[in-house]
C-alpha positions as CSV (number, residue, x, y, z in Angstrom):
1,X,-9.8,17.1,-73.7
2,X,-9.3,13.6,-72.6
3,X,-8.7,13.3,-68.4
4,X,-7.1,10.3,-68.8
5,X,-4.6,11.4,-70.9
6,X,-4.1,14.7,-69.1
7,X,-3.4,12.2,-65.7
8,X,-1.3,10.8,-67.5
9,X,0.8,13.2,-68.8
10,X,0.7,14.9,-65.1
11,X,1.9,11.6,-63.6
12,X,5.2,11.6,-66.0
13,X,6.0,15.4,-65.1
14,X,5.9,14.2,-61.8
15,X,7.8,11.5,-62.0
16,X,10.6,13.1,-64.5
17,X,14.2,13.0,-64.1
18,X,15.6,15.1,-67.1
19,X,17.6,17.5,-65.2
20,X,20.0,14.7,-63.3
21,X,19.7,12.2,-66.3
22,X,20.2,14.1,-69.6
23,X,20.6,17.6,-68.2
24,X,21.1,20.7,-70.7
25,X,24.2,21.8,-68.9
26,X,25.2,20.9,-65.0
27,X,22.8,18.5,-63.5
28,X,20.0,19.4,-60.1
29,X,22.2,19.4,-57.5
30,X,19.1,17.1,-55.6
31,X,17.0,14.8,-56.3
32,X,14.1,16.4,-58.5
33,X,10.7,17.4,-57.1
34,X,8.9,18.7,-60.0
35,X,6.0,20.5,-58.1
36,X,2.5,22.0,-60.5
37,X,-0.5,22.2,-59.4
38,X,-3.1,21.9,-62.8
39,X,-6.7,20.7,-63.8
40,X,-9.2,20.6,-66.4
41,X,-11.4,23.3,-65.2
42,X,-9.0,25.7,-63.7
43,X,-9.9,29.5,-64.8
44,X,-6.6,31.3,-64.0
45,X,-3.4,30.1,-64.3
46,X,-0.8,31.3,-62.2
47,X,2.7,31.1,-64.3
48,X,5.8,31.4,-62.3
49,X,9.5,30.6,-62.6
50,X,10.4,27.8,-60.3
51,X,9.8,26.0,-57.0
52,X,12.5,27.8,-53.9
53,X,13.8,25.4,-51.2
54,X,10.6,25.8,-49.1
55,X,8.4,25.0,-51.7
56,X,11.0,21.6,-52.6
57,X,10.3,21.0,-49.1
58,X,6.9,20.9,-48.7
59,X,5.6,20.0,-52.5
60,X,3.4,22.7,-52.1
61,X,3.7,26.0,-54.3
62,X,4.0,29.3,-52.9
63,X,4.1,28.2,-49.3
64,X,6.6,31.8,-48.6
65,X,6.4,34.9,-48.2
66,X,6.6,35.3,-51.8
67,X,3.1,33.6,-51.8
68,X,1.7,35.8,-49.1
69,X,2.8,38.8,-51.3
70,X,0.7,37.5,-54.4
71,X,-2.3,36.2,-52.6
72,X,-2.7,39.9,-51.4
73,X,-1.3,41.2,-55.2
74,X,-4.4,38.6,-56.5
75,X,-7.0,39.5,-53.5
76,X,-7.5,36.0,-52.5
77,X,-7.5,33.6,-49.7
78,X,-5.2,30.9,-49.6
79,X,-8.5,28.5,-49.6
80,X,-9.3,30.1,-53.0
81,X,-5.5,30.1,-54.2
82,X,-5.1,27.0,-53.3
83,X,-8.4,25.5,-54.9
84,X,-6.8,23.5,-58.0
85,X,-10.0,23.7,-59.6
86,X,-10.0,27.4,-60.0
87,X,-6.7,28.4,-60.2
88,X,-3.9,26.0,-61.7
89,X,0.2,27.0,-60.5
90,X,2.9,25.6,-63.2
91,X,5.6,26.9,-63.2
92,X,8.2,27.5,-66.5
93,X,10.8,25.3,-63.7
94,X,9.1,22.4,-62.4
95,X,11.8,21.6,-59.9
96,X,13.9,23.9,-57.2
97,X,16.7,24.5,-59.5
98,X,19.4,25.2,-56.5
99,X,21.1,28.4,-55.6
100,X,24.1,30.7,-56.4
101,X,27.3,31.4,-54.6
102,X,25.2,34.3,-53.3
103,X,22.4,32.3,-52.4
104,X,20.2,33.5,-54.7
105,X,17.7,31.2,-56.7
106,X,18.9,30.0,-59.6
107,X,17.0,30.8,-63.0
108,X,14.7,27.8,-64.4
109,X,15.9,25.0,-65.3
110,X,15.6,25.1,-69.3
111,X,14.7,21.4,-69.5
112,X,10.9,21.7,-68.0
113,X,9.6,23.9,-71.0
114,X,11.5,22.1,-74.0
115,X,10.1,18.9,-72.3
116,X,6.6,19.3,-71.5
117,X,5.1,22.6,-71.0
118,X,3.9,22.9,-75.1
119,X,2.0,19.1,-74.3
120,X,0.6,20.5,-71.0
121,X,-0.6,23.8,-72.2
122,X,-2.1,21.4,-75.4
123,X,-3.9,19.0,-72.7
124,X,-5.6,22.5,-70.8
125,X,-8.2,24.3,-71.5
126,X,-8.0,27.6,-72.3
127,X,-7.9,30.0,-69.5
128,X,-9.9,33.1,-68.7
129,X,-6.4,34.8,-66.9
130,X,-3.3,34.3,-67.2
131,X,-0.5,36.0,-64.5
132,X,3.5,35.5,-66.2
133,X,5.5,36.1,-63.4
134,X,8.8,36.7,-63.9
135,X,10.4,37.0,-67.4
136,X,11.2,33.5,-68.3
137,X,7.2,32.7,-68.3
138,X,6.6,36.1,-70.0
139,X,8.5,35.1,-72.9
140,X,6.9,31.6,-73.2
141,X,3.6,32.4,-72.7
142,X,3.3,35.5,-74.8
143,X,5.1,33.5,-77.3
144,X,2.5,30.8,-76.7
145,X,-0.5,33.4,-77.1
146,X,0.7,34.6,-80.3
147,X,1.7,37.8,-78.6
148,X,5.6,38.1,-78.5
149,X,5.3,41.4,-80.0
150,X,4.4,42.6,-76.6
151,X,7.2,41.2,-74.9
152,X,9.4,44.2,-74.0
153,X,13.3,44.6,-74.2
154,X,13.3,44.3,-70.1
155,X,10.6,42.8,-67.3
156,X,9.8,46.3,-66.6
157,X,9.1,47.2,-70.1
158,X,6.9,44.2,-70.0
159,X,4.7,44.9,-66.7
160,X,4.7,48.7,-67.7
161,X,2.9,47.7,-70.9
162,X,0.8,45.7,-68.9
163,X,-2.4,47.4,-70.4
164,X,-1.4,46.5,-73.7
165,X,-0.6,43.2,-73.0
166,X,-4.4,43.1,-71.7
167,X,-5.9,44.6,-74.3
168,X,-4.0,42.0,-76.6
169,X,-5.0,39.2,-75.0
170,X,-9.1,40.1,-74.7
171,X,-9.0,40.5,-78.9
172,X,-7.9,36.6,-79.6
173,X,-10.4,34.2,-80.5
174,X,-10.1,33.0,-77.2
175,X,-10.0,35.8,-75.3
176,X,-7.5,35.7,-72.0
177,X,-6.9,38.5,-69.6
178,X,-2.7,38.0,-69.5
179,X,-1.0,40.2,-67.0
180,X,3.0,40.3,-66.8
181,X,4.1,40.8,-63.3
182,X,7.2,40.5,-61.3
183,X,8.6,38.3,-58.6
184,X,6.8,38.8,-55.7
185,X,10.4,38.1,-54.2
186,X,11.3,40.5,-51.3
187,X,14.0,41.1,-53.4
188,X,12.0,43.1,-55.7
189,X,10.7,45.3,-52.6
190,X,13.0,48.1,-54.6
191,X,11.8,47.9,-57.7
192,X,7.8,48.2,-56.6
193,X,9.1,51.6,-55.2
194,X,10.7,52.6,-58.1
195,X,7.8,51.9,-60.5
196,X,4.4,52.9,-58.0
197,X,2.2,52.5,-61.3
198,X,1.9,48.5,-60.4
199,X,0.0,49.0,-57.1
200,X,-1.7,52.1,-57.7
201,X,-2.8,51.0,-61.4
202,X,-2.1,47.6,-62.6
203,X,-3.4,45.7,-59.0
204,X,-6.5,47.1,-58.7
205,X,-7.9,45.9,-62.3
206,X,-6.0,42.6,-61.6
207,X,-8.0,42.4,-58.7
208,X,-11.5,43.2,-60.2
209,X,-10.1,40.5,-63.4
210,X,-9.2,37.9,-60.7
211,X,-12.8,38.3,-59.0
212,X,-14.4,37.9,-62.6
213,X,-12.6,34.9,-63.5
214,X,-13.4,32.8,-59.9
215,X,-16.8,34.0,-60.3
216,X,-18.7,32.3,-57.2
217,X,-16.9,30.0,-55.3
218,X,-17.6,26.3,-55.9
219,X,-19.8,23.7,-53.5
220,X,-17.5,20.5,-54.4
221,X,-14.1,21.4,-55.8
222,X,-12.9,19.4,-58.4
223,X,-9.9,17.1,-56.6
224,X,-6.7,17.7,-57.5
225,X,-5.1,16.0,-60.6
């Protein structure tokens, strides 16, 4: 791997303009804000769907309840979440992709992963965990993996499988504990009732994983790229 290349690949996701210049379909209603956090030595990688308008805001991922909800699904401190050289956050949507009539988020912008995210995932290493949270980066990074067979007809499917999916991911050459999860969205409050194997089974060896993958914390953590 080559960090000046990787910088400089990071440095034109950050300063891209697809979605408002050639967008595929209605352009960002805003001004993009394409918001990852990566680096070469990063362990877990935390693959979500797409910045919300705090997160736009502030540049910062997962600074929202959702992110309190999967710090505490992960079993880590936002020091340790937010340490870039253990855990890297890119999501399939770089940029806050706006909202429905409802008020709802919008899905991720398709742009982002024709555009970069087969490059990026190229320029990482691999990683010892991988969380896909949300369909969209289910599909792409079981795809990615060589493991699309395991990607179910729903996202419930999906995360009920999750022990395949685990036990898929350990046999590559490269092996990768993958866990599919949902949105940690209030909005799926419902759905964790519905389906009580996630915290009572699928959390607690996520946990344990997670704990592996940090192993002990780090005196002088890498800065971010």
């Amino acid at each position: 791997m080559d960090p000046a290349a990787l910088d400089t690949l990071l440095a034109r996701i950050r300063a891209c303009r697809i979605c408002v210049e050639a967008p595929l379909g209605p352009p960002l209603p805003h001004a993009p804000r394409p918001v990852l956090r990566v680096s070469a030595t990063a362990s877990i990688l935390v693959a979500s769907q797409a910045p919300g308008t705090r997160v736009h805001a502030s540049g910062l991922p997962f600074t929202d309840a959702s992110g309190d909800r999967l710090r505490d699904w992960m079993g880590v401190s936002k020091e340790a979440f937010y340490d870039v050289a253990r855990i890297a956050i890119a999501p399939m949507g770089f940029c806050f992709p706006g909202q429905d009539a409802k008020g709802a988020d919008l899905p991720p912008r398709r742009e982002c992963a024709a555009a970069w995210h087969d490059a990026l995932f190229c320029a990482l290493p691999p990683f010892r965990l991988i969380l896909a949270v949300g369909r969209p980066a289910q599909a792409y990074h079981l795809a990615r993996l060589g493991l699309g067979a395991h990607l179910g007809r729903s996202l419930t499917q999906t995360v009920a499988n999750w022990r395949s999916v685990r036990a898929a991911g350990a046999a590559l050459a490269d092996p990768v504990a993958v866990y599919t999860l949902p949105h940690p969205s209030w909005r799926n409050t419902g759905w964790l009732k519905r389906n009580p194997f996630f915290e009572a089974e699928l959390l607690p060896q996520l946990k344990a994983d997670i704990a592996r993958a940090l192993g002990p914390p780090r005196d002088a953590p890498e800065p971010e790229r």
